[in-house]
BAFI-3210 file (N, C-alpha, C; in Angstrom, 3 decimals, decimal comma, padded with zeros to 6 digits):
// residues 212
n [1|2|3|4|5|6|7|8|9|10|11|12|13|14|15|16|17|18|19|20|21|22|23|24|25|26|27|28|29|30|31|32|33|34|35|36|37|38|39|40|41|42|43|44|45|46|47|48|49|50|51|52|53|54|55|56|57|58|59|60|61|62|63|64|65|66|67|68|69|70|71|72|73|74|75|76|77|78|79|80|81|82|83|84|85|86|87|88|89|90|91|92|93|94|95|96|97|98|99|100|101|102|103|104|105|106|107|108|109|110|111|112|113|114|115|116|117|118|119|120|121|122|123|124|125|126|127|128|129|130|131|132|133|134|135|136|137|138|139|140|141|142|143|144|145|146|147|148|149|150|151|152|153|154|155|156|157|158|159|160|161|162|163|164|165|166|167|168|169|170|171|172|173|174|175|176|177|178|179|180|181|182|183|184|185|186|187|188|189|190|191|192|193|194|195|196|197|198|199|200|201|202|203|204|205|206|207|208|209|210|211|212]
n.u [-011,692|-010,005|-009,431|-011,616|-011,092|-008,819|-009,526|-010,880|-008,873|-008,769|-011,071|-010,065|-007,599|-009,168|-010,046|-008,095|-005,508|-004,576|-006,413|-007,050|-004,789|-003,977|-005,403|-005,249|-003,307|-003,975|-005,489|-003,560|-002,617|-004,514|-004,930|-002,316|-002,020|-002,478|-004,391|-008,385|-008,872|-010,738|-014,434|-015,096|-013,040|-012,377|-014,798|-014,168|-012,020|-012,934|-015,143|-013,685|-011,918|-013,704|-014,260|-011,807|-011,532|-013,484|-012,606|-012,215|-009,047|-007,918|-008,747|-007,845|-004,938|-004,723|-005,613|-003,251|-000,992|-001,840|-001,502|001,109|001,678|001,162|003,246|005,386|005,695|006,482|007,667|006,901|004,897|002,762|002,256|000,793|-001,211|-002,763|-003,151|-004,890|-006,676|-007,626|-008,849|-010,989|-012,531|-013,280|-015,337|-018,613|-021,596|-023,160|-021,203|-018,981|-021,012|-020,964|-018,363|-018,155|-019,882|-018,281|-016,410|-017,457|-018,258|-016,122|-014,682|-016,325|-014,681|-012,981|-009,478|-007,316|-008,501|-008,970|-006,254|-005,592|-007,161|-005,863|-003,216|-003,591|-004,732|-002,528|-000,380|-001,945|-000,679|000,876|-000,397|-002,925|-003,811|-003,292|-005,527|-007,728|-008,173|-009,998|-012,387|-015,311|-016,922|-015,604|-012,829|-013,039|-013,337|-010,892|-008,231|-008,693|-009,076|-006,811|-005,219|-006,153|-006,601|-004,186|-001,312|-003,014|-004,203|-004,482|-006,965|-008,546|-008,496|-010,775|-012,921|-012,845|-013,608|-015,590|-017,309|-016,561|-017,989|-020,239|-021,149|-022,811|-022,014|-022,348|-021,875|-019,325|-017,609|-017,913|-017,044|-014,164|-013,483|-013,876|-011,086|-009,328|-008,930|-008,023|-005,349|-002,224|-001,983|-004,326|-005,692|-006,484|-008,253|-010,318|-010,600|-011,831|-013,672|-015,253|-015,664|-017,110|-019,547|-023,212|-024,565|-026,943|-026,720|-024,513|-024,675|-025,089|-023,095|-021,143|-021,984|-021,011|-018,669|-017,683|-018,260|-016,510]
n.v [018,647|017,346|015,947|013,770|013,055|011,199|009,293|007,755|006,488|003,473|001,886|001,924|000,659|-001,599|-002,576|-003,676|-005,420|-007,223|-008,349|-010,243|-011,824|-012,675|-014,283|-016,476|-017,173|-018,531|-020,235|-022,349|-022,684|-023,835|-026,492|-027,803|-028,189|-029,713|-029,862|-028,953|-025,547|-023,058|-022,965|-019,904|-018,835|-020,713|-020,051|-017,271|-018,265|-019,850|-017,665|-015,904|-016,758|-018,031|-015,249|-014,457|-016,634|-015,494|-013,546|-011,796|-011,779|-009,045|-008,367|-009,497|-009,106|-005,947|-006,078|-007,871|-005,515|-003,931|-005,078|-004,880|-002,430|-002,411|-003,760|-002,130|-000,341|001,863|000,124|001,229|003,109|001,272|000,136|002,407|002,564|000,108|000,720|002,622|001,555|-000,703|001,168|002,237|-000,072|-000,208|002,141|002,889|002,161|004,576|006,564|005,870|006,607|009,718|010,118|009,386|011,539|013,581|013,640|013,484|016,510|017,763|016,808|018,598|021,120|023,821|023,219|025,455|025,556|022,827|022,267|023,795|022,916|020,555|021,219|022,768|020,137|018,644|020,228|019,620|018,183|015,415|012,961|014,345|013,844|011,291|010,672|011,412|009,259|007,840|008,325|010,508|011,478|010,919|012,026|014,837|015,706|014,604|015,716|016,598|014,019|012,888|012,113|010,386|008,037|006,750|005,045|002,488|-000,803|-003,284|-004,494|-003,809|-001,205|-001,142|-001,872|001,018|002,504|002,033|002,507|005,506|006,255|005,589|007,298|010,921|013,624|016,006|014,917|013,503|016,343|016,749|014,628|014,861|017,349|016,358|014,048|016,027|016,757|014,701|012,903|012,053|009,265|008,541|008,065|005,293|003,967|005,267|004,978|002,419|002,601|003,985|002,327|000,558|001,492|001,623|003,023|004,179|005,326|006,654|009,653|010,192|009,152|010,906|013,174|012,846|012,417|014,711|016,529|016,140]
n.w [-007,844|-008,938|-007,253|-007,349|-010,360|-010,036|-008,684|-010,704|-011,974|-010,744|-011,824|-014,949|-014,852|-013,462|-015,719|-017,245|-019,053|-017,290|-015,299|-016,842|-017,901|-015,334|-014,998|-016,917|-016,023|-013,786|-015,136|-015,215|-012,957|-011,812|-013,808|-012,911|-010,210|-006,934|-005,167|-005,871|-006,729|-004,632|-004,794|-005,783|-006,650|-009,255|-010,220|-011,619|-012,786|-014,896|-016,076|-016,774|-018,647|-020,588|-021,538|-022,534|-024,580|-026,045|-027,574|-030,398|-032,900|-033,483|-030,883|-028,348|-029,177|-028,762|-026,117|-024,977|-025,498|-023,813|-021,456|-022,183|-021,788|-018,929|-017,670|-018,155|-016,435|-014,096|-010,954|-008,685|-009,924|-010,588|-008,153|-006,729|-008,363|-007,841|-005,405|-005,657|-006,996|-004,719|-003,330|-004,521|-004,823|-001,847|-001,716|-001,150|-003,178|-003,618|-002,776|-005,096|-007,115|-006,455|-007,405|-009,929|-011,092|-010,140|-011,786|-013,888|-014,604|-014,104|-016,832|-017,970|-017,825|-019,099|-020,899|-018,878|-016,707|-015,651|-015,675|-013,640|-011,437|-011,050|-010,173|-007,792|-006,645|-006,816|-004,595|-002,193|000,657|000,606|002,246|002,920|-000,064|-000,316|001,601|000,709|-001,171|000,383|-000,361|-001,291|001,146|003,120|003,045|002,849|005,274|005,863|007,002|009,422|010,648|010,347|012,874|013,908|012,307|011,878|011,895|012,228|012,805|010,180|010,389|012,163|011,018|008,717|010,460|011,749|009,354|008,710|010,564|010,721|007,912|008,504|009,857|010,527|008,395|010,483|012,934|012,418|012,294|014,500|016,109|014,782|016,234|018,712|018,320|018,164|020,411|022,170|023,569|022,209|023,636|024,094|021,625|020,924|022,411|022,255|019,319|019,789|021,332|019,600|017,305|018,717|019,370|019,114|016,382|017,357|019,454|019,177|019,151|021,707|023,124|021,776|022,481|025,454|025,258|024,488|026,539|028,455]
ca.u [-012,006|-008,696|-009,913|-012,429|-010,540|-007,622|-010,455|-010,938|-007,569|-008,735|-011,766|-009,281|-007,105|-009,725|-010,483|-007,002|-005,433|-003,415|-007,106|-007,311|-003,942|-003,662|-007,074|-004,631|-002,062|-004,673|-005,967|-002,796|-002,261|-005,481|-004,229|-001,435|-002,584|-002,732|-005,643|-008,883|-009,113|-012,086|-015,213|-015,367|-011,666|-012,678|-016,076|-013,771|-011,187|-014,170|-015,491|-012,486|-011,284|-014,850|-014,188|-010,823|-012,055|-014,463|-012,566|-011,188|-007,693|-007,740|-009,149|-006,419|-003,917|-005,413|-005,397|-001,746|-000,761|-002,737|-000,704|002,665|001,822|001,503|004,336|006,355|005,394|007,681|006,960|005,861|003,321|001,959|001,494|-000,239|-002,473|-003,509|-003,793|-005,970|-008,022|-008,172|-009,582|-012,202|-013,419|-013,826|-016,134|-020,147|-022,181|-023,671|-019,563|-019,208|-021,723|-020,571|-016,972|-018,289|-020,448|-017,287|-015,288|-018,181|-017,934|-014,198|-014,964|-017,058|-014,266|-011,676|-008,431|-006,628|-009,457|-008,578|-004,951|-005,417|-007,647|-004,954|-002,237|-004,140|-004,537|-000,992|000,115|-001,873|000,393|001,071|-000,901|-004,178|-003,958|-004,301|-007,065|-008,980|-008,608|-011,202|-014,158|-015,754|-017,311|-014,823|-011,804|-013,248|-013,290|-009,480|-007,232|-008,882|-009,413|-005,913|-004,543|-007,434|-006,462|-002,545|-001,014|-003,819|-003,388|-005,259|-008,213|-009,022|-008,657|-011,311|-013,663|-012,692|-013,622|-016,841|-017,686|-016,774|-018,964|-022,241|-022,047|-023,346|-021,265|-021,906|-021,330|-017,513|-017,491|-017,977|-015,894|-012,709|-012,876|-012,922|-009,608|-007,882|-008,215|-007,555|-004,097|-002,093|-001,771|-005,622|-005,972|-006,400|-009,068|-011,246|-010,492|-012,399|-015,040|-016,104|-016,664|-018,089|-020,444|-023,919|-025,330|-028,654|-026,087|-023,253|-024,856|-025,248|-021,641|-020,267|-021,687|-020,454|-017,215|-017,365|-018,451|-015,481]
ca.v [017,860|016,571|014,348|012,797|012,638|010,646|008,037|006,842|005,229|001,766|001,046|001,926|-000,716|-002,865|-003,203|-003,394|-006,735|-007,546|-009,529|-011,530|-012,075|-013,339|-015,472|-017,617|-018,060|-019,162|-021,599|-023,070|-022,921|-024,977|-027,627|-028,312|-028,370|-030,853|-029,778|-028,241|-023,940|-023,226|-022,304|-018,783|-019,097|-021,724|-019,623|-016,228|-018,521|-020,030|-016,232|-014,789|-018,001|-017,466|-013,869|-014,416|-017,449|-015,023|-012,400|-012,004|-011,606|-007,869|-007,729|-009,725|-008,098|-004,655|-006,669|-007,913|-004,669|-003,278|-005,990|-004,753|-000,812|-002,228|-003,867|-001,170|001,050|002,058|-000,432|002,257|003,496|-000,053|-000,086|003,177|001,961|-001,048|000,976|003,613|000,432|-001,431|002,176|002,239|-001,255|-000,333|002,532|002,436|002,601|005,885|006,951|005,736|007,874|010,975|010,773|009,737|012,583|014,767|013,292|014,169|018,263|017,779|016,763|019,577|022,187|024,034|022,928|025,824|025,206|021,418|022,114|024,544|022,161|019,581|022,133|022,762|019,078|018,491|020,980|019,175|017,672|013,764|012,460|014,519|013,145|009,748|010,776|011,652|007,781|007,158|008,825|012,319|011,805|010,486|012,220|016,128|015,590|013,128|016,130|016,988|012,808|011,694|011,683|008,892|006,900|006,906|003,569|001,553|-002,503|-003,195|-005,337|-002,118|-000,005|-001,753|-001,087|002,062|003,628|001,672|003,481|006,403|006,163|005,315|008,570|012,064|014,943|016,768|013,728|013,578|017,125|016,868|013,513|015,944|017,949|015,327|013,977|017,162|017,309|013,049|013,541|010,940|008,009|008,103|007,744|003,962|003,889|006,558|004,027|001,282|003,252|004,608|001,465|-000,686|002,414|001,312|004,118|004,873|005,608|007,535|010,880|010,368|008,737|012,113|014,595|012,983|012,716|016,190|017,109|015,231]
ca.w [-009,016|-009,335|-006,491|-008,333|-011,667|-009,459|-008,329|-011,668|-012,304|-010,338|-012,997|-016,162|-014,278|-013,064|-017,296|-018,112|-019,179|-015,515|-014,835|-018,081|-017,859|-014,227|-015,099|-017,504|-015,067|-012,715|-015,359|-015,491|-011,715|-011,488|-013,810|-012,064|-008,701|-006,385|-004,440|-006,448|-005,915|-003,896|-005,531|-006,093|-007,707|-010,318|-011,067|-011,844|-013,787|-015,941|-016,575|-017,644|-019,458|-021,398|-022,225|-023,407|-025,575|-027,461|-027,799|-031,932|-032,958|-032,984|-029,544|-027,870|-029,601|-027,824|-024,551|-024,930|-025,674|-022,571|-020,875|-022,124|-021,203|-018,120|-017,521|-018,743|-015,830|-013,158|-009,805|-008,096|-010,790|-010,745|-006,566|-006,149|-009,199|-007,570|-004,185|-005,926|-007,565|-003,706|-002,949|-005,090|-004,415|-000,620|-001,833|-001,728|-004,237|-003,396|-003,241|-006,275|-008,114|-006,364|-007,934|-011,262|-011,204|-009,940|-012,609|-015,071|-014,203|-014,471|-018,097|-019,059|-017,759|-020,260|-020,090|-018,239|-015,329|-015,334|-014,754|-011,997|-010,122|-010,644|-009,437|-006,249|-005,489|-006,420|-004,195|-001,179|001,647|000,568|003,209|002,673|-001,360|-000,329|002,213|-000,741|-001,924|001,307|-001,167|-001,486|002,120|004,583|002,156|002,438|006,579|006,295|007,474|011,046|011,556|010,441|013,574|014,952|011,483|012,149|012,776|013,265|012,277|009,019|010,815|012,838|010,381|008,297|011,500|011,928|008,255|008,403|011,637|010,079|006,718|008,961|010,470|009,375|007,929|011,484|013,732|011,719|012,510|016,053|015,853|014,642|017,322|019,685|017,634|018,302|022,221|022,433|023,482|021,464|024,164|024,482|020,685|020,869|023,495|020,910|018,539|020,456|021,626|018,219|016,355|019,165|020,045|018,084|015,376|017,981|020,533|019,061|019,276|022,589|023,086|021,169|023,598|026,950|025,295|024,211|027,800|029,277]
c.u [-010,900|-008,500|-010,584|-011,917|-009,404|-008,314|-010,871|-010,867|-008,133|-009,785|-011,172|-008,713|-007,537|-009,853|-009,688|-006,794|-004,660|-004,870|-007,695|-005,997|-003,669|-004,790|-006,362|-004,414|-003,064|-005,006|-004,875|-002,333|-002,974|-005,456|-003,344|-001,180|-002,841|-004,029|-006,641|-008,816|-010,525|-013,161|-015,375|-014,240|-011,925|-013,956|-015,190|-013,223|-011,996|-014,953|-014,788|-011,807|-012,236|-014,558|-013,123|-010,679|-012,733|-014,085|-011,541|-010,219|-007,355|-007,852|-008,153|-005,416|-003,859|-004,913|-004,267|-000,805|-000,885|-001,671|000,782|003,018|002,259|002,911|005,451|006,044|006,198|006,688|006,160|004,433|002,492|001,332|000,958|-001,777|-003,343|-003,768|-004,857|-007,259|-008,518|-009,316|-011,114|-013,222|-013,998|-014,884|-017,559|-020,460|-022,500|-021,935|-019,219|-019,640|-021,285|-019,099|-017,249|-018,745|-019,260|-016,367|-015,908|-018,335|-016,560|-013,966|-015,380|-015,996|-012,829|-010,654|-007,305|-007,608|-008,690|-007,194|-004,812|-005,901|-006,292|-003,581|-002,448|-003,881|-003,384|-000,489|-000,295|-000,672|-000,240|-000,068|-002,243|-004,581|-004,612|-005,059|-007,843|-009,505|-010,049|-012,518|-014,422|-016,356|-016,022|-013,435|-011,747|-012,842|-011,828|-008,183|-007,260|-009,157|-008,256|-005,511|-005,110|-007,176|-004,989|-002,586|-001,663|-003,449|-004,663|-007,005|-009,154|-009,179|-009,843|-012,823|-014,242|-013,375|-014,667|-017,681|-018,102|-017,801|-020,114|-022,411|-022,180|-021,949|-021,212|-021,556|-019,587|-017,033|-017,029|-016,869|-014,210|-012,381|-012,757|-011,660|-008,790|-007,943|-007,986|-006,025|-003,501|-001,986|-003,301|-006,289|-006,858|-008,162|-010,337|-011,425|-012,387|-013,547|-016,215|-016,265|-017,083|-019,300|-022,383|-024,029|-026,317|-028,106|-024,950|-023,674|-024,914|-024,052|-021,016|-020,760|-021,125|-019,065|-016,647|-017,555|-017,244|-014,623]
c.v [016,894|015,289|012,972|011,865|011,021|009,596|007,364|005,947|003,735|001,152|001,284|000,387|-001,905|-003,425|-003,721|-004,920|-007,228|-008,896|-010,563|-012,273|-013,333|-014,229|-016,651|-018,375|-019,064|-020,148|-022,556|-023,842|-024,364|-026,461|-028,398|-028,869|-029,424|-031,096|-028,797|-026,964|-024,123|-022,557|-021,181|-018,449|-019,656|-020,822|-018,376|-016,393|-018,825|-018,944|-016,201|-015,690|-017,466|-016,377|-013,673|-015,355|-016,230|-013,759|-012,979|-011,696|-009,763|-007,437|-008,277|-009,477|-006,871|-005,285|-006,993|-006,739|-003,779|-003,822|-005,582|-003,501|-001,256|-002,708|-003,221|-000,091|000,708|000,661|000,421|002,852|002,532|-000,064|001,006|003,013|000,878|-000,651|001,774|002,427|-000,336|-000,427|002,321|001,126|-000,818|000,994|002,138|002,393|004,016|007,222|007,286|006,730|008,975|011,569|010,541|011,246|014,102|014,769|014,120|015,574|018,409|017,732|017,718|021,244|022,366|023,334|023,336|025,584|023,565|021,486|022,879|024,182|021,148|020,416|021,876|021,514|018,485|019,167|020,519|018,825|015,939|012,671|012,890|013,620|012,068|009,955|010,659|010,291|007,423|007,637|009,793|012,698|011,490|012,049|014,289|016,827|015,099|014,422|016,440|014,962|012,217|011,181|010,509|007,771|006,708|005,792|002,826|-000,290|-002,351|-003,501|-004,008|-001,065|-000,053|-001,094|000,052|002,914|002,865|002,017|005,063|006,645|005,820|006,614|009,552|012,860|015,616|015,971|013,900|014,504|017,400|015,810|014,660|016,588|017,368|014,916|015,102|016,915|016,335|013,686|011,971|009,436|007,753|008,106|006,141|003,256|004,758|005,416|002,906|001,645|003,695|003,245|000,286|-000,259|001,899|002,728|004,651|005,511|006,881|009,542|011,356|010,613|009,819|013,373|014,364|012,980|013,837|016,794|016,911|016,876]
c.w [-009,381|-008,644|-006,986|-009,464|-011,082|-009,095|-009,552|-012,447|-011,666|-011,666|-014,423|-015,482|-014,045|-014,623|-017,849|-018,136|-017,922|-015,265|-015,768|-018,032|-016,815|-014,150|-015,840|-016,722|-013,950|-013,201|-015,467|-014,213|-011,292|-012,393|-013,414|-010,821|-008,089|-005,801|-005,502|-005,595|-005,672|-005,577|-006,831|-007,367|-009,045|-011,455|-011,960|-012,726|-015,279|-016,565|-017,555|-018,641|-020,844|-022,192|-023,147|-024,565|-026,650|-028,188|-029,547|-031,585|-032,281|-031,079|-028,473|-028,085|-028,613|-026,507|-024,121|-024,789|-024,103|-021,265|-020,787|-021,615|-019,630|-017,498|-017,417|-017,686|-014,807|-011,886|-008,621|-008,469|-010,133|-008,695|-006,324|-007,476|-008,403|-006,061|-003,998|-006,074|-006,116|-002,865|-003,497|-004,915|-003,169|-000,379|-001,593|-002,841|-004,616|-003,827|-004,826|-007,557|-007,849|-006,938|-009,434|-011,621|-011,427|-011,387|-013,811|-015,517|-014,171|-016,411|-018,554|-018,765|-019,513|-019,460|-019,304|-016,721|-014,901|-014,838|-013,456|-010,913|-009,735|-010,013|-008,347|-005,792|-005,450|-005,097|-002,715|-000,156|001,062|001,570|003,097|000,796|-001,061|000,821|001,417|-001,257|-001,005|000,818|-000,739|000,036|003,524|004,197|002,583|004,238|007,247|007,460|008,880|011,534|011,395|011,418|014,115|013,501|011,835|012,527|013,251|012,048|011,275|009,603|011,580|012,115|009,108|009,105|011,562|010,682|008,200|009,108|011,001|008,687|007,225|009,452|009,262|009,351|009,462|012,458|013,606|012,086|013,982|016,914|016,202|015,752|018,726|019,205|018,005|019,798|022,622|022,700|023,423|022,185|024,406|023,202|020,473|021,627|022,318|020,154|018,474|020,380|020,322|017,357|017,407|019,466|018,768|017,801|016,596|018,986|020,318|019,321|020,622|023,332|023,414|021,785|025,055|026,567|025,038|025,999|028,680|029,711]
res [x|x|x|x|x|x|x|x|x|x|x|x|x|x|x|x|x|x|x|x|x|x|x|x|x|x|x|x|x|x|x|x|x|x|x|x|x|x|x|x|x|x|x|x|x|x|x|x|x|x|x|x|x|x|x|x|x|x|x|x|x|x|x|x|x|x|x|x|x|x|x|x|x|x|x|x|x|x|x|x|x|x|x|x|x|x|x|x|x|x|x|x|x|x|x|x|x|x|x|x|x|x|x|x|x|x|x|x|x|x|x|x|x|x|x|x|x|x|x|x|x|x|x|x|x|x|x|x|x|x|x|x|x|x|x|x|x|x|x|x|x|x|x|x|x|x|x|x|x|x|x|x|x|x|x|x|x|x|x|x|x|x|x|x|x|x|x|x|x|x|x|x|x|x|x|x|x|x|x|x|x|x|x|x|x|x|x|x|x|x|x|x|x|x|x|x|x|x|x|x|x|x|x|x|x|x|x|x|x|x|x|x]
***
């Protein structure tokens, strides 16, 4: 549960004032500018320009404020915030609902239950924690597949966890234990194979490589 609860932090953040804020600077960027910002830029600045136009005194006050908490947070706080929040974006939808949901049964416990979940997932190994950021399905499976995520270049690794999230729960399963008998110079090659392999195929794929 403590998983869940810990997936929450990016939409507090995503609300927080950091993107009203950096919507100014942008309108200021874009006056200045030599060349117009593309499109999409201009439409986001014109939003958030909007929102912060209508908002009353009190409510920018709040938002300034929101603005100065953050500031005031260690640099570290601030980069696993915004790595929890890049986490949550690269969620589904379906994802999504399953950690609100988790979050929501986290809510209805007392509060010596709530700290003993958060104990436990404190108490993880560093490395399974932020597995967990990859969502309630990839996240529950992360400790038998790290070794096939390890060191891969961002563009691949993109691939790779979109591979992973098409298959099933026993596919991943069967996956893992291929991952354990890969022996680490034939990691790379796995890699390849698993996200160029289509969906109609992989089951097929994942028993000759189990047969190997």
């Amino acid at each position: 549960m403590r998983r869940a609860d810990a997936m929450r932090s990016p939409r507090a953040w995503r609300a927080g004032a950091a993107a009203v804020l950096a919507s100014i600077a942008l309108v200021a960027i874009a006056q200045e500018a030599p060349a117009p910002l593309p499109a999409a830029v201009r439409e986001r600045v014109a939003e958030r320009t909007a929102r912060w136009a209508a908002m009353d005194a009190p409510a920018r006050d709040a938002m300034r404020a929101r603005a100065a908490a953050w500031d005031a947070l260690p640099a570290a706080e601030r980069g696993a915030r915004r790595e929890a929040y890049r986490a949550w974006q690269a969620l589904s939808g379906p994802e999504r609902a399953a950690v609100r949901a988790a979050a929501a049964r986290l809510a209805t416990l007392g509060p010596d239950e709530q700290a003993a979940l958060r104990a436990q997932f404190d108490a993880l190994d560093g490395a399974e924690r932020r597995g967990w950021r990859l969502g309630p399905w990839l996240g529950v499976d992360y400790a038998a597949l790290q070794p096939l995520l390890a060191q891969v270049p961002p563009h691949d690794h993109v691939r790779l966890l979109r591979a992973l999230r098409a298959m099933s729960p026993a596919q991943r399963r069967q996956l893992a234990v291929l991952v354990q008998r890969t022996p680490p110079q034939d990691r790379d090659r796995l890699r390849r194979e698993l996200a160029s392999v289509s969906p109609i195929e992989r089951d097929d794929w994942l028993q000759r490589r189990l047969a190997e």
